[in-house]
C-alpha positions, 0 to 999 in steps of 0.5 A: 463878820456878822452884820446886825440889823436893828429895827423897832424903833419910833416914838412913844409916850413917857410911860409906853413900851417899845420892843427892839430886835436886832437880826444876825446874818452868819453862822456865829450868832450863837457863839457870840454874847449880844449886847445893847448900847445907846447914845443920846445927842452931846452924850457918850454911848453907854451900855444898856444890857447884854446877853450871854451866848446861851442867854443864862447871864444877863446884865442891865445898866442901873437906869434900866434895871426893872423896866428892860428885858433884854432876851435872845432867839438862836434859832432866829439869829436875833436878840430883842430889848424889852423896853417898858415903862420908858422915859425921856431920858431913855431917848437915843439912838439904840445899837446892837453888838456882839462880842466873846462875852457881856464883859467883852461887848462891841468888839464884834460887829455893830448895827447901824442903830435905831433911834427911840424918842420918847416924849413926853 
């Protein structure tokens, strides 16, 4: 099974950016659609933007649409999360998937999660 290591989380002003990576360790990283999903306190997790195994399809939640590109590197195992324009809503702790396709994400392995503070 893959274990996912996230980093490029900390805290930023209302309106920064950050940029997530999430590095794979196996040799199935490229079969595999990656995903993002985050969970802020009291709130259920809730997905953020996935990525199809040859980065030809993305998807993104409506409350980032425009403001996050999520993209991926085979040749380095890692998948990055763009985050521009961010807000204090976007506050949470950040976690990378993987699974068979978008729709399909998180039934592979998960990191241990980043967290993202943005203040305002």
């Amino acid at each position: 099974q893959e274990r996912l290591v996230e980093s490029g989380g900390g805290l930023v002003q209302t309106g920064g950016s950050l940029r997530l990576s999430c590095q794979a360790s196996g040799r199935t990283f490229t079969s595999y659609a990656m995903g993002w999903f985050r969970q802020a306190p009291g709130k259920e997790q809730e997905f953020v933007a996935g990525i199809s195994w040859y980065a030809g399809t993305t998807k993104y939640a409506d409350s980032v649409k425009g403001r996050f590109t999520i993209s991926r590197d085979n040749a380095k195992n890692t998948v990055y999360l763009q985050m521009n324009s961010l807000k204090s809503e976007d506050t949470a702790v950040y976690y990378c998937t993987m699974g068979p396709s978008i729709a399909t994400l998180g039934r592979g392995s998960w990191g241990q999660g980043t967290q993202v503070t943005v203040s305002s």
